[in-house]
N, C-alpha and C positions, 0 to 999 in steps of 0.2 A: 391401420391408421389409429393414431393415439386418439383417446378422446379429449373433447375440451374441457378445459380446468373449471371447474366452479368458479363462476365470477359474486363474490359476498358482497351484501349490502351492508349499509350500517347497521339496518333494524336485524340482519343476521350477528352482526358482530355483539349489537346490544344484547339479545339472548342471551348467545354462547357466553357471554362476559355473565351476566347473570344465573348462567347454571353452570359458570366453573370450570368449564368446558374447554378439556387442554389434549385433550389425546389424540383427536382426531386431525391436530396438523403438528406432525411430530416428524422426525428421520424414520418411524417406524410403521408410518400411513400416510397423508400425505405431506409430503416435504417441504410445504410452501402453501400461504394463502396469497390469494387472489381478492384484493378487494378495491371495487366499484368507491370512489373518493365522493363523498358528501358534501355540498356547499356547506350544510351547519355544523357547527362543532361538535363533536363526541361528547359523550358525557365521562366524567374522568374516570370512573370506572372500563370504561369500555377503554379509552385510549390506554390506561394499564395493563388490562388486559390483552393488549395487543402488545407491549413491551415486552410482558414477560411469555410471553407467547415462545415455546421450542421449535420454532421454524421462521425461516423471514415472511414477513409481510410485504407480498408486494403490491403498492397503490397504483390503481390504473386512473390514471386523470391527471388537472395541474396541480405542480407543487406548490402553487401555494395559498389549496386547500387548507381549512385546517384540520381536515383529519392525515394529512400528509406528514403530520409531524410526528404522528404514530405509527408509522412505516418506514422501513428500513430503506426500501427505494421505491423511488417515483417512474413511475411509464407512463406515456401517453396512450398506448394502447394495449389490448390486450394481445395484437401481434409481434409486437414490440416488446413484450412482455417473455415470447416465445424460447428465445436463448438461454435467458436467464433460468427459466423454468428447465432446462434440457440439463445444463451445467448441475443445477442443484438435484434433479434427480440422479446427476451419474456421482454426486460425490457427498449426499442429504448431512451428512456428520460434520463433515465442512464446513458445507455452506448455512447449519444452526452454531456453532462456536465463531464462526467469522461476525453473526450479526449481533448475535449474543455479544461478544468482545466491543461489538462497536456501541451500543448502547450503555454499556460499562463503563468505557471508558472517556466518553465525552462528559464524564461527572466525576473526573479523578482529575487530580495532579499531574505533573508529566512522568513523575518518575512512576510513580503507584500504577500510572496506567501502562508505560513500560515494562514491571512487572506483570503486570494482569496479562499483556500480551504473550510475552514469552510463557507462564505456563497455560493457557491454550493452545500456545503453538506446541509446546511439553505433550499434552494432550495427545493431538493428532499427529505425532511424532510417532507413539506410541499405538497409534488408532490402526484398524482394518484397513481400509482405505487406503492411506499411504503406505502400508506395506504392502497390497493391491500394484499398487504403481512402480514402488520398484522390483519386487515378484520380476513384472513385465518388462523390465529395461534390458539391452543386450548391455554387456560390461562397454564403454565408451572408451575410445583411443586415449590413450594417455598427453597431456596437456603439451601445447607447443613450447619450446624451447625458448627462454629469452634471456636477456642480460640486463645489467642493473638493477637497481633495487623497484620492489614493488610502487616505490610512492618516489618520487623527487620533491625533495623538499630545496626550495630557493629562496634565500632571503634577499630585499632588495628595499633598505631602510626600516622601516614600521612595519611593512610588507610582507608575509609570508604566504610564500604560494607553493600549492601541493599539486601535482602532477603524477593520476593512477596511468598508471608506466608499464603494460599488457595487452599492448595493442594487439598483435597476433590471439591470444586468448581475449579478444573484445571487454577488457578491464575487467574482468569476473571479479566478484568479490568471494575469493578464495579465505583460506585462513593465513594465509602470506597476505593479501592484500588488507584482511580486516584486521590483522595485529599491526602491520605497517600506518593503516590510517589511524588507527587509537593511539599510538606512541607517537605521528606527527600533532594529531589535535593536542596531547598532552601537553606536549614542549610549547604549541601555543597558550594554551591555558596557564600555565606556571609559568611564561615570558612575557612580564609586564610590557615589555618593548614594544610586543607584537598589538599593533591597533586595528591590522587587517589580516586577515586569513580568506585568499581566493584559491577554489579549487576547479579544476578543472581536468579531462581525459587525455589523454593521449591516443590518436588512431583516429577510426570509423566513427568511435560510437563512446558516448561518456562511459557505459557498463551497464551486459546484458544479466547483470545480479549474478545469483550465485549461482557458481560453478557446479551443473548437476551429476558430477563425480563425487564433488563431497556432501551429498544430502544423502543424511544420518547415517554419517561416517563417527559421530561420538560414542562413544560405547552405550548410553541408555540415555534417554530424555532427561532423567535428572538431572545427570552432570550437562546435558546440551544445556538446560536453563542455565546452572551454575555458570560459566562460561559465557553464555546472551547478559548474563549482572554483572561480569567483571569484563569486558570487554566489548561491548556496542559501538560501533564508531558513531552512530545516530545520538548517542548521547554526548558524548562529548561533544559532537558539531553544536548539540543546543544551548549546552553552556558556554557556547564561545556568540550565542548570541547576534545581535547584529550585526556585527563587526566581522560574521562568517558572510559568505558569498560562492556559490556556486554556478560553475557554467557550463551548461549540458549540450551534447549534441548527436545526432543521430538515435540508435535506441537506448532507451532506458528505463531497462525492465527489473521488475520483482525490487531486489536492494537497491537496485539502478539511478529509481526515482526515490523510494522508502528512504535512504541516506540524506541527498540533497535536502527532499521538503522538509530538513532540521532546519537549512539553513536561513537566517536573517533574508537574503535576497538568492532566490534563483534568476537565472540567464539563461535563455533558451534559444538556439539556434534554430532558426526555422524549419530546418529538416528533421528538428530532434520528434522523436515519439515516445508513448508513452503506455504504460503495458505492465498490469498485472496477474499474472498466470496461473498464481499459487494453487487456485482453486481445485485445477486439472488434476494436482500430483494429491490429493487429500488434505491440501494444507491450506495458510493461511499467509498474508504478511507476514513476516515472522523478523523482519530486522527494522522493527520499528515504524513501520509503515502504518497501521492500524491507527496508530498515535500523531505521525507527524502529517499524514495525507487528510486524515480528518480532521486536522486542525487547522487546515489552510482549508479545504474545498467541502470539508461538512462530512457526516455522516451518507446520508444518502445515497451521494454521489460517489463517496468512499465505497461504498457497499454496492451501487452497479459498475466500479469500475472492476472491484474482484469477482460479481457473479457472473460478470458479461465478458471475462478476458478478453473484453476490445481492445483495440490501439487507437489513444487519445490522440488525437493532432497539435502540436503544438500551437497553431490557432486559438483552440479551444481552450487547452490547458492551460494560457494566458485568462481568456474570460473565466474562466471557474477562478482562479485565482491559486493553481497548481506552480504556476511560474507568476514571474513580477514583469520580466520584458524578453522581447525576442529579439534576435540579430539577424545579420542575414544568413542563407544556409549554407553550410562548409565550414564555419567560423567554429575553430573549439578551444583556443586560445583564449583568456580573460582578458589581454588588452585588446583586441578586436571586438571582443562582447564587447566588453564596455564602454569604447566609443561608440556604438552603434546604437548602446543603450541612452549614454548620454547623448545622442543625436535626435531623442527623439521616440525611441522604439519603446516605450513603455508602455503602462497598462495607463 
C-alpha cells in the first residue's frame, strides 16, 4: 500500500518559501505538492514561491481560495487528488514542463506562447520518458485506406467550409491532414471574400488527434519545432479569428480539441467528448493546446484536464467555457449545429 501524500499547510509553504526550499518537490523526490488551501491570502513570497516551484502544486479545497491562484489545479479532496498524483508519478518530467508551460504562458502573447510550447514539447520529445513509451509500443497496422483529399474545402458565397475528410482513420491529424488544414486556413486568410470559415468532421467523431504512428517520426526535436513554427493549423485558425467557427462531435482528443479551441465559436454536439492524453506517452499538448485551452477555460483546469486524462463531457465543457453551445447528439454537420444553436442551445 502506498503511503499518503503529505498534505502542506500554509504555515509549511510560508517556511519553505523562506528558507528557499526547492528540492524536495522536484521529478527527483517528490513529484508533486499537496497543499491544504487557506482562507487568508498568502503572503507573496510564498504564493511565488509556489509558482516557481519544479513540480505541480496541487490545492486541496475550493477554488476560489485565494491561495488557489498559486496552484496549478484545484481538488476538492485529497481522494480526488489520487489520480492526478498516480499519472504524475509514472511520467514526474511531464507532468513539471506541462505546469511549468502553463504558468508561462498565460503571461505571453499568443504567438511567444506558441512558441514556448512547442520547445517543451521539443524538450520531452527528446526526454527519457517518451522514449520509455515508445520503447513499449508493438509497430501499429498501417493506416486505412481512403479517397479524396484530406480536408474538402466548399465555397457557398462568403462561406468557406472545411470538411477533415478520414472518417475510417477517425480524422487523425496526420501530416496529410495538418499540411491540408494550414493551406485551406491560408486561402481563407488571404481571401478577403471569405467572411466565414465553419469546420467541421466527417464520420464518428470530429478527430481522435494525432495519429500515434507518426509520433516522433521527424528526424530530431529540432527540426519537429522548426516545422510546429511554419505550419500549425491552430495558428492560422486564430488569425482567422471570429469569423472561424468549429463544430465537434463525438471524440476529441489530444489536437482534437487543441485545434478547435483556436476557434472564435466552437459547436458541440452533445455526444462529443473531450480528452487529453498526452501526459501517458511522456508528453504534453503539443499542437497548441496549452495556449488555446487555457485561454478559454483557465490554467487550472487546463492542467487537471492533462494530469487527470479524464474525458470531459460535453455538458461540462460548455460550463467551463471549452465550447460556446451544444446541439443535439449525431449532429456533425455545421448547418444542423447551427440551427440548433440558434434555437436556443447556447451557453
Amino acid at each position: 500500500m502506498k503511503p499518503e501524500p503529505e498534505l502542506l499547510t500554509a504555515g509549511d509553504v510560508a517556511m519553505l518559501a523562506r528558507l528557499h526550499e526547492r528540492s524536495a518537490h522536484t521529478p527527483l523526490a517528490q513529484p508533486f505538492l499537496l497543499l491544504a488551501l487557506d482562507p487568508d491570502r498568502p503572503a507573496p513570497a510564498a504564493a511565488a514561491w509556489l509558482r516557481d516551484l519544479p513540480a505541480p502544486v496541487i490545492g486541496i479545497g475550493a477554488d476560489d481560495t485565494p491561495w488557489a491562484a498559486a496552484c496549478d489545479v484545484v481538488v476538492d479532496s485529497v481522494r480526488a487528488a489520487a489520480p492526478l498524483i498516480d499519472n504524475i508519478r509514472r511520467t514526474p518530467m511531464a507532468a513539471m514542463v506541462l505546469v511549468q508551460l502553463l504558468r508561462l504562458v498565460e503571461r505571453l502573447p499568443l504567438e511567444q506562447a506558441l512558441i514556448a510550447e512547442s520547445l517543451a514539447y521539443a524538450t520531452l520529445q527528446n526526454g527519457a520518458e517518451f522514449r520509455a513509451w515508445r520503447a513499449a509500443q508493438a509497430p501499429p497496422p498501417p493506416p486505412p485506406a481512403e479517397d479524396g483529399a484530406a480536408v474538402i474545402l466548399t465555397r457557398e458565397g462568403d462561406t468557406l467550409q472545411l470538411a477533415l475528410n478520414r472518417p475510417a482513420n477517425r480524422n487523425a491529424m496526420t501530416v496529410e491532414m495538418r499540411d491540408a488544414l494550414c493551406e485551406a486556413l491560408q486561402l481563407a486568410l488571404c481571401d478577403p471574400g471569405v467572411a466565414r470559415l465553419r469546420i467541421h468532421g466527417r464520420g464518428k467523431c470530429f478527430s481522435l488527434g494525432g495519429d500515434l504512428r507518426e509520433f516522433g517520426s521527424a528526424p530530431d526535436a529540432a527540426t519537429a519545432h522548426l516545422v510546429r513554427s511554419l505550419a500549425l493549423p491552430g495558428r492560422g485558425l486564430a488569425a482567422c479569428g471570429p469569423r472561424a467557427e468549429v463544430f465537434v462531435h463525438g471524440a476529441c482528443v489530444g489536437s482534437g480539441i487543441e485545434f478547435p479551441a483556436f476557434a472564435g465559436r466552437v459547436v458541440a454536439a452533445r455526444d462529443a467528448w473531450f480528452q487529453l492524453p498526452e501526459l501517458k506517452f511522456g508528453l504534453i499538448p503539443g499542437a497548441g493546446g496549452c495556449v488555446s485551452i487555457s485561454r478559454r477555460i483557465g490554467r487550472r483546469r487546463t492542467a487537471w484536464l492533462a494530469l487527470s486524462g479524464r474525458r470531459l463531457a460535453a455538458s461540462e465543457a460548455l460550463y467551463w467555457g471549452l465550447v460556446d453551445a451544444l446541439t443535439p447528439a449525431g449532429d456533425d454537420g455545421p448547418a444542423a449545429a447551427a440551427a440548433a444553436a440558434e434555437d436556443g442551445a447556447t451557453k
